[in-house]
PyMOL Python script that loads the backbone (N, CA, C, O; Angstrom):
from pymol import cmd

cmd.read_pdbstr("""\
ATOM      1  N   UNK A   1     -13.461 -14.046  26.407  1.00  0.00           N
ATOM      2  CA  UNK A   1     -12.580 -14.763  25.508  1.00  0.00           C
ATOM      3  C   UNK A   1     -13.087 -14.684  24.066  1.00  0.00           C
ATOM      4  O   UNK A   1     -12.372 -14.241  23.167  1.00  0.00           O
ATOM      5  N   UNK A   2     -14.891 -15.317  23.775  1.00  0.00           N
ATOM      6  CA  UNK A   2     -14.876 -15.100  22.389  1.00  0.00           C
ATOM      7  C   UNK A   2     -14.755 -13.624  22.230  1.00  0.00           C
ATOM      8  O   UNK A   2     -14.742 -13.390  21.022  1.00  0.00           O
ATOM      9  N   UNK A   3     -14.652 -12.416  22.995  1.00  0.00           N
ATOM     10  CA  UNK A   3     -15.372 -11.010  22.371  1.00  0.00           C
ATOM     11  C   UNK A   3     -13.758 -10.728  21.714  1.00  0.00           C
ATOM     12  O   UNK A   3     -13.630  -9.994  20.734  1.00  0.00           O
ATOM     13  N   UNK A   4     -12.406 -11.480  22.453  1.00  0.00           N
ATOM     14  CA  UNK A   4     -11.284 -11.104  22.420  1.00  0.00           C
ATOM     15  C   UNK A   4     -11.110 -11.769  21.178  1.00  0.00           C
ATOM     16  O   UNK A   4     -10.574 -10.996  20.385  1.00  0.00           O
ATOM     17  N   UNK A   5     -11.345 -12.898  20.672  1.00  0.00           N
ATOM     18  CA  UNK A   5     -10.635 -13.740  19.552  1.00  0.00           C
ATOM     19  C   UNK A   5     -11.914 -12.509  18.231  1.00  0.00           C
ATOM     20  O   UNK A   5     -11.538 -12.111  17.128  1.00  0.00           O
ATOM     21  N   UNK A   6     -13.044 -12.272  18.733  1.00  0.00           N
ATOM     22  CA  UNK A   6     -13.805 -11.573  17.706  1.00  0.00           C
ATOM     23  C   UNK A   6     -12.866 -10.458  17.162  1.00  0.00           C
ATOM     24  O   UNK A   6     -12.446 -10.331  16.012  1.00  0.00           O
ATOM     25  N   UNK A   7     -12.609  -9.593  18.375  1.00  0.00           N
ATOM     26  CA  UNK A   7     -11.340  -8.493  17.699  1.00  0.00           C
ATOM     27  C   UNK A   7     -10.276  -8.487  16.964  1.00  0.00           C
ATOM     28  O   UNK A   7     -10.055  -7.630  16.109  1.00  0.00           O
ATOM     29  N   UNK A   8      -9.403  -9.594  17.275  1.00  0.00           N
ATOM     30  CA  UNK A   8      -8.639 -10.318  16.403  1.00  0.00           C
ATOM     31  C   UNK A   8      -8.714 -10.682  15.592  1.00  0.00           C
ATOM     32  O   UNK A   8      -7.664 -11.157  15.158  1.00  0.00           O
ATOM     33  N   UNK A   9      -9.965 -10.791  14.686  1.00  0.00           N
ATOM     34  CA  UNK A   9     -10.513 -11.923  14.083  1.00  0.00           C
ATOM     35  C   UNK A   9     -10.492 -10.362  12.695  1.00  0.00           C
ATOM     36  O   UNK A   9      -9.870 -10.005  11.694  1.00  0.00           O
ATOM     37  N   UNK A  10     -11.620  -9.932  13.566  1.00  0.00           N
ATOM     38  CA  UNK A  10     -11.316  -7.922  13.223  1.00  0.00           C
ATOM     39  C   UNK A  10     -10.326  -7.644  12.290  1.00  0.00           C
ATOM     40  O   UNK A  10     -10.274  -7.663  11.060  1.00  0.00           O
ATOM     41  N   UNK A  11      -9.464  -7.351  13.294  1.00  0.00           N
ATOM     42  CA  UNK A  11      -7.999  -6.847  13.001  1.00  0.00           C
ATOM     43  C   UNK A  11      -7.518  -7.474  11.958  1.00  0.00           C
ATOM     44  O   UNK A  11      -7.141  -6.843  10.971  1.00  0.00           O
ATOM     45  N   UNK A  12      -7.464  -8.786  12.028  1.00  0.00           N
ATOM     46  CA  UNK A  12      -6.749 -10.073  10.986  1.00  0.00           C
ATOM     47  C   UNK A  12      -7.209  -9.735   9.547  1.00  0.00           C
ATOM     48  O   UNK A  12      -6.472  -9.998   8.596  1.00  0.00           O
ATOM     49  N   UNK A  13      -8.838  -8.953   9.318  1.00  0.00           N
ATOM     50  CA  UNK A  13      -9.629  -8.927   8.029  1.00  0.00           C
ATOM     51  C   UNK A  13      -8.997  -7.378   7.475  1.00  0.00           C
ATOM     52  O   UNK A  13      -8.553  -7.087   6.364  1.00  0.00           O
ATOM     53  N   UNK A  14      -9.141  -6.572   8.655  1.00  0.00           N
ATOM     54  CA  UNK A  14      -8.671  -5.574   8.029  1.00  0.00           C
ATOM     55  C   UNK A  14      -7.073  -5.015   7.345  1.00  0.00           C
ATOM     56  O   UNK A  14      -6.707  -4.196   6.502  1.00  0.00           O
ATOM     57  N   UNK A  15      -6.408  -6.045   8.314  1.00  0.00           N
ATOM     58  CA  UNK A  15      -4.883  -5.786   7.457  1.00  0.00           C
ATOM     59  C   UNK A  15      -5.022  -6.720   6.543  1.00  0.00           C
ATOM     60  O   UNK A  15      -4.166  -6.531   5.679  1.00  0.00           O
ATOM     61  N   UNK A  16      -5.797  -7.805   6.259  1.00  0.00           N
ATOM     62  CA  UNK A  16      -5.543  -8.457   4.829  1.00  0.00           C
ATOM     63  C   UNK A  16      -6.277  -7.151   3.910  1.00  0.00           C
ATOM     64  O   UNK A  16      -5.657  -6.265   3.323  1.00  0.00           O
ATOM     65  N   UNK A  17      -7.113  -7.245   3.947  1.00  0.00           N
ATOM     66  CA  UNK A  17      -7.491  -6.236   3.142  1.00  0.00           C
ATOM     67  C   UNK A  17      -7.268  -4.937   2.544  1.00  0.00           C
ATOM     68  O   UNK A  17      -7.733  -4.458   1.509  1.00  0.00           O
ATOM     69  N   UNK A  18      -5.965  -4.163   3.932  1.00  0.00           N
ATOM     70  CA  UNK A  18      -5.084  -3.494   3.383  1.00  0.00           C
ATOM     71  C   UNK A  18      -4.168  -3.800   2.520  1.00  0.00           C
ATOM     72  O   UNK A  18      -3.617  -3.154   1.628  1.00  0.00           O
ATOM     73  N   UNK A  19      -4.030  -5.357   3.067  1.00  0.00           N
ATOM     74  CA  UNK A  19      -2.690  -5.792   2.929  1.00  0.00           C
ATOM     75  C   UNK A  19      -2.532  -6.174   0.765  1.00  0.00           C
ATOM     76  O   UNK A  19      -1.589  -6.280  -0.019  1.00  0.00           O
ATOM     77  N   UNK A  20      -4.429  -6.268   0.628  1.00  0.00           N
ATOM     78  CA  UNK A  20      -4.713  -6.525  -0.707  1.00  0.00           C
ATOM     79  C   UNK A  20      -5.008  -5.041  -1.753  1.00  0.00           C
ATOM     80  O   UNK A  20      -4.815  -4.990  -2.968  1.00  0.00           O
ATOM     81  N   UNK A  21      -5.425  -4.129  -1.035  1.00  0.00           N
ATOM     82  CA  UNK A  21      -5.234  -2.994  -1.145  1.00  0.00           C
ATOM     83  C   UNK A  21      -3.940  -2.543  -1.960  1.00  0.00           C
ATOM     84  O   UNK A  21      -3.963  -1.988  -3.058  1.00  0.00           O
ATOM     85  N   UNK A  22      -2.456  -2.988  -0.993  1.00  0.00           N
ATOM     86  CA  UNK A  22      -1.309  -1.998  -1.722  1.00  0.00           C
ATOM     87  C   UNK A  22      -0.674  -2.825  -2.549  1.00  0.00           C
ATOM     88  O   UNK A  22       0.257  -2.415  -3.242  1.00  0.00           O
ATOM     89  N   UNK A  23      -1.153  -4.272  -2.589  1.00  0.00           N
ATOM     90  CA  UNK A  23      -0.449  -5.156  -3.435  1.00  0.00           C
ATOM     91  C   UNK A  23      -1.204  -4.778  -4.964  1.00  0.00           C
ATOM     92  O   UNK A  23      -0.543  -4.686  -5.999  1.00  0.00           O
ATOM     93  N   UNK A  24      -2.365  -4.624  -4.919  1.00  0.00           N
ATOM     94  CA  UNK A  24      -3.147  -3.852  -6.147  1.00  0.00           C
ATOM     95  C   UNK A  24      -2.167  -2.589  -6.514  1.00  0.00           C
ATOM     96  O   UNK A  24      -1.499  -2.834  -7.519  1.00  0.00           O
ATOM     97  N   UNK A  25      -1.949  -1.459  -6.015  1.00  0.00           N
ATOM     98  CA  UNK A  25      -1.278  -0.583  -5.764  1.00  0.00           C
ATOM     99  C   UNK A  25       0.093  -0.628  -6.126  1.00  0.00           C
ATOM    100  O   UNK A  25       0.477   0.262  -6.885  1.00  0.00           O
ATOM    101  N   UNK A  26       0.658  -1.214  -5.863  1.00  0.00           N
ATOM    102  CA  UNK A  26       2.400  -1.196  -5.943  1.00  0.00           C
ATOM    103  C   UNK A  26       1.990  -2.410  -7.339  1.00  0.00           C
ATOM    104  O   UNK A  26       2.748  -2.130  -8.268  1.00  0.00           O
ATOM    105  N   UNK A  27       1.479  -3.070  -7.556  1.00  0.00           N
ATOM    106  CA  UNK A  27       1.417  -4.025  -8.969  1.00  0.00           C
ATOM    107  C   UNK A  27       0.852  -2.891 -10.218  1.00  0.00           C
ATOM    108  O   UNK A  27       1.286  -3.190 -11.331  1.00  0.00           O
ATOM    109  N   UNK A  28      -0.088  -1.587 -10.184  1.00  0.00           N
ATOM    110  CA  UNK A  28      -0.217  -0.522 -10.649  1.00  0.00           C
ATOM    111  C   UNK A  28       0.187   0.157 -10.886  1.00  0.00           C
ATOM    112  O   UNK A  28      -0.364   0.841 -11.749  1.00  0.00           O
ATOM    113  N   UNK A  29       1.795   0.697 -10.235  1.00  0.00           N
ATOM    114  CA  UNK A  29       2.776   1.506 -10.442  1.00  0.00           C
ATOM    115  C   UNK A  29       3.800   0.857 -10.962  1.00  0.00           C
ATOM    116  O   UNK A  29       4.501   1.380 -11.828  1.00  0.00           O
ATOM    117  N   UNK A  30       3.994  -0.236 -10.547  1.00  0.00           N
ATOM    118  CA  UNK A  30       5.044  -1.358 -11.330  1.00  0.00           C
ATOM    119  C   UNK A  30       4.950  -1.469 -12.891  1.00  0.00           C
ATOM    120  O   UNK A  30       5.864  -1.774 -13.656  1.00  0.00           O
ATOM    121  N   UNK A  31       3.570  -1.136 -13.221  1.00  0.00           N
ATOM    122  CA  UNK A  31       3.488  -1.385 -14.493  1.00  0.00           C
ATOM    123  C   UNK A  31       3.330  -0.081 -15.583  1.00  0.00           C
ATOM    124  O   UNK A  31       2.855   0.015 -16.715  1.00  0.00           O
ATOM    125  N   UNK A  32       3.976   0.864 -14.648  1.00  0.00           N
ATOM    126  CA  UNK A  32       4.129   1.991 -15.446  1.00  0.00           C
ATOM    127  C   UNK A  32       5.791   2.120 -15.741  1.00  0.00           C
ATOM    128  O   UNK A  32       6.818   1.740 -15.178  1.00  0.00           O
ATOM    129  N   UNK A  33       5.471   2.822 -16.862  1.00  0.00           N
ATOM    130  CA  UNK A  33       7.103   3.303 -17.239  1.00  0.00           C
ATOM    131  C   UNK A  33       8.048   4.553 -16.547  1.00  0.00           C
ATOM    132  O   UNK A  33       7.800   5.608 -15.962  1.00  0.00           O
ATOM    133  N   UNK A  34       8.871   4.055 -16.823  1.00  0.00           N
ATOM    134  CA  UNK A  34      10.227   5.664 -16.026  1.00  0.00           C
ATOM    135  C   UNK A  34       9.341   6.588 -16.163  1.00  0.00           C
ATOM    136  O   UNK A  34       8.606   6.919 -15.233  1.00  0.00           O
ATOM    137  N   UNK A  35       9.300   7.091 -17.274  1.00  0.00           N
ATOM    138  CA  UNK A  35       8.764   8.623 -17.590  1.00  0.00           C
ATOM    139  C   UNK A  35       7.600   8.720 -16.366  1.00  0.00           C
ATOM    140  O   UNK A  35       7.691   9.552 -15.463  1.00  0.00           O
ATOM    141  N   UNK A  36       6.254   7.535 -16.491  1.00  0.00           N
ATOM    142  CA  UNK A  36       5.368   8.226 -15.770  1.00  0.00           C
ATOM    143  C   UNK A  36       5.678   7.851 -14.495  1.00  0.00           C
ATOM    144  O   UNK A  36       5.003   8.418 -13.635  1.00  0.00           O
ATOM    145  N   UNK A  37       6.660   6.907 -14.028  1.00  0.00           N
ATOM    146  CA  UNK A  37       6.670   7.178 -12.457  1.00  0.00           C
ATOM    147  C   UNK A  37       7.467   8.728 -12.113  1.00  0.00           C
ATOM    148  O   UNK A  37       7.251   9.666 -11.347  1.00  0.00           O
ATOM    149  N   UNK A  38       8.693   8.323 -13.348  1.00  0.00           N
ATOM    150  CA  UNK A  38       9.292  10.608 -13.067  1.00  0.00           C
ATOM    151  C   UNK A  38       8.182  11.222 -12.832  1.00  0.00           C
ATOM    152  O   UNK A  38       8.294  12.079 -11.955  1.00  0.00           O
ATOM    153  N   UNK A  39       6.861  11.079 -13.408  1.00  0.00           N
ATOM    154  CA  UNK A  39       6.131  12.419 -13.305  1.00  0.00           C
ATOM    155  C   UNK A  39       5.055  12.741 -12.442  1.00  0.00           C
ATOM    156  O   UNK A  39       4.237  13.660 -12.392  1.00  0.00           O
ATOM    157  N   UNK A  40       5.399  11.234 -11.459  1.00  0.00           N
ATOM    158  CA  UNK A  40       4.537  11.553  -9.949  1.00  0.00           C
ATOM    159  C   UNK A  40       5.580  11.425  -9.300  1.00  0.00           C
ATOM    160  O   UNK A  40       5.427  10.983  -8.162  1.00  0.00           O
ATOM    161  N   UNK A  41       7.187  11.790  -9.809  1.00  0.00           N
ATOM    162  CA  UNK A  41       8.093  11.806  -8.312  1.00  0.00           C
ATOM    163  C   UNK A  41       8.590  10.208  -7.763  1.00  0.00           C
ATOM    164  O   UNK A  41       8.966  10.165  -6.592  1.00  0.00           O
ATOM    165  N   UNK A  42       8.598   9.498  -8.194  1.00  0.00           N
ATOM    166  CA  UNK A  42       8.896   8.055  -7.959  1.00  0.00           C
ATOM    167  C   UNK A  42      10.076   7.040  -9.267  1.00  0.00           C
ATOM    168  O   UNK A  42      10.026   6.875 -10.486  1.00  0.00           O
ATOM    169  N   UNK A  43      11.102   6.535  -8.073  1.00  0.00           N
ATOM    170  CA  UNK A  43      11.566   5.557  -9.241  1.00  0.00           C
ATOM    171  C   UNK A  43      11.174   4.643  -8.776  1.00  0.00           C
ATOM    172  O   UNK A  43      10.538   4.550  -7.726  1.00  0.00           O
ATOM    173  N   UNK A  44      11.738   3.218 -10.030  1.00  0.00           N
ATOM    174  CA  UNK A  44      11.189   1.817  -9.688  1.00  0.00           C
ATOM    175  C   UNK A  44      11.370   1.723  -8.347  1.00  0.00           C
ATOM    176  O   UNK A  44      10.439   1.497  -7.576  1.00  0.00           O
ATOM    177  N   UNK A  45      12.659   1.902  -7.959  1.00  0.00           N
ATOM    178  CA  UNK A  45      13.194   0.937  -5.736  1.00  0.00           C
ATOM    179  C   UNK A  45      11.933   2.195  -5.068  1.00  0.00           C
ATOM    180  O   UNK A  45      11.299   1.763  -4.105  1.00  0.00           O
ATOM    181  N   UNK A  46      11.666   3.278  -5.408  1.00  0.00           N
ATOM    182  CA  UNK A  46      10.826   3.772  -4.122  1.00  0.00           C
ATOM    183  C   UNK A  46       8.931   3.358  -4.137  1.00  0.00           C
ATOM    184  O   UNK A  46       8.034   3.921  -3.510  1.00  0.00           O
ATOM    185  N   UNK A  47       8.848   2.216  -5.076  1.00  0.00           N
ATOM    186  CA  UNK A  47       7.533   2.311  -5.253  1.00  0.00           C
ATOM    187  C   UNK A  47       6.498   1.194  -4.129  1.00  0.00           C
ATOM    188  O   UNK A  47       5.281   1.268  -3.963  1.00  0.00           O
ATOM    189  N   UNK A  48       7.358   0.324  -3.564  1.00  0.00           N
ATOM    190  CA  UNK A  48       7.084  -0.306  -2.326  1.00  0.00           C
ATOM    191  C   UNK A  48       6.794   0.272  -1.100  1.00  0.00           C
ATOM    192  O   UNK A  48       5.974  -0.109  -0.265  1.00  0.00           O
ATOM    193  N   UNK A  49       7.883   1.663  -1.052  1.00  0.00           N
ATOM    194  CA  UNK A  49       8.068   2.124   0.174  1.00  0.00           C
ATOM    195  C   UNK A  49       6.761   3.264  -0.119  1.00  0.00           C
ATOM    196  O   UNK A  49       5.931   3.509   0.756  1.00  0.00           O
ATOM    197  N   UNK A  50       6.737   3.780  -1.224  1.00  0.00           N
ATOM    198  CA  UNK A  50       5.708   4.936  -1.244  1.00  0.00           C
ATOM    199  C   UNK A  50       3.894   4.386  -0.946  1.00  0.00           C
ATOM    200  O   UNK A  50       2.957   5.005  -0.442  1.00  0.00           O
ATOM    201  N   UNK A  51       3.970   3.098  -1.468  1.00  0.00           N
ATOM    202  CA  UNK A  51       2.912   2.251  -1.357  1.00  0.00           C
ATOM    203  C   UNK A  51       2.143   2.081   0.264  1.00  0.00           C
ATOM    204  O   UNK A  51       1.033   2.252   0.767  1.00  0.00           O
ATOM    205  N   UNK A  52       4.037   1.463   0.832  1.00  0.00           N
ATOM    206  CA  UNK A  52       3.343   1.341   2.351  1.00  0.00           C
ATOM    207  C   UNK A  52       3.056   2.978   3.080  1.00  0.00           C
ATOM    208  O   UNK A  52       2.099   3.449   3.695  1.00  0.00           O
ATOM    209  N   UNK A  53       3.988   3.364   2.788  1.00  0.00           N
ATOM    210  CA  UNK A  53       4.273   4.936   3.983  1.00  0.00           C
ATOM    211  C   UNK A  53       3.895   6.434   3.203  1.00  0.00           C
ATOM    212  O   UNK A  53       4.249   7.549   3.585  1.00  0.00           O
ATOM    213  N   UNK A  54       3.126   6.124   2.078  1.00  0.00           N
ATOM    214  CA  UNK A  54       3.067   7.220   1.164  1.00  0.00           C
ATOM    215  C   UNK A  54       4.635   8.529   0.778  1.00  0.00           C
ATOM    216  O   UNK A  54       5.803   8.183   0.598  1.00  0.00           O
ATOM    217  N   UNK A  55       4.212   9.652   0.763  1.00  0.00           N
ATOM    218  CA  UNK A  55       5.517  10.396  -0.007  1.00  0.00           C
ATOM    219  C   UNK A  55       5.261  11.743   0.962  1.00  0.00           C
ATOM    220  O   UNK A  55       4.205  11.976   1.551  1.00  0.00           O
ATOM    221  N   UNK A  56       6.106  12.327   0.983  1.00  0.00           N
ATOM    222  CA  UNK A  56       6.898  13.122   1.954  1.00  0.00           C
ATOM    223  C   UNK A  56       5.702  14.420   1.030  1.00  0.00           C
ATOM    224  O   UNK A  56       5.436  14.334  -0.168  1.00  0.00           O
ATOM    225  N   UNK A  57       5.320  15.198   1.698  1.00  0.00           N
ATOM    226  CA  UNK A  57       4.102  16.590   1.272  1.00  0.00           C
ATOM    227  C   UNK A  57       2.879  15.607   0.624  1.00  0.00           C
ATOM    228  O   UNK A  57       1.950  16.386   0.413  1.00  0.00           O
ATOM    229  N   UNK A  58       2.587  14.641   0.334  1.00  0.00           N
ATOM    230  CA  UNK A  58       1.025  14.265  -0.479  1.00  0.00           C
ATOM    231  C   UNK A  58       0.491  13.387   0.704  1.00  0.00           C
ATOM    232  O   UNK A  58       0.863  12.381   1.309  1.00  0.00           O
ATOM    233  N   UNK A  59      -0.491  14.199   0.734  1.00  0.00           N
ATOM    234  CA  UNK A  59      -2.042  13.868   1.719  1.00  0.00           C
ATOM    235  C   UNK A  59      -2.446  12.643   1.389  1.00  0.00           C
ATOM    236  O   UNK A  59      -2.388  12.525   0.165  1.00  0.00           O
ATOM    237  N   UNK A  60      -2.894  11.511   2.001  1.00  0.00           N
ATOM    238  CA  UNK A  60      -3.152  10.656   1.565  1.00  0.00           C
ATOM    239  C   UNK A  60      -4.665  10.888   1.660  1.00  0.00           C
ATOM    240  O   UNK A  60      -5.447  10.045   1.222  1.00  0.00           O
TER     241      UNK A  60
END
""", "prot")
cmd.dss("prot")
cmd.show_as("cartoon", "prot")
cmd.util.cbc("prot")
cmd.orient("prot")
């Protein structure tokens, strides 16, 4: 039981921490202008989705 709530416990740290990760991330691209999101391929509505699921050919 504790080894099970330990994993969880795990899991719980590491998606916050992603979860603080893309909010850094998508608040970074938010604060760029048209031009420079045009010039990595992104408008304002796709910058959430590129954040979570990255972009169609770029390697993450």
């Amino acid at each position: 039981m504790a080894n099970r709530i330990s994993r969880q416990m795990q899991a719980l740290r590491r998606w916050l921490a992603e979860a603080a990760t893309n909010q850094r991330a998508e608040a970074e691209l938010r604060a760029l202008d048209e031009r420079e999101l045009r010039d990595l391929g992104l408008g304002r509505g796709g910058i959430a989705y590129a954040v979570r699921c990255g972009r169609d050919g770029v390697v993450r």
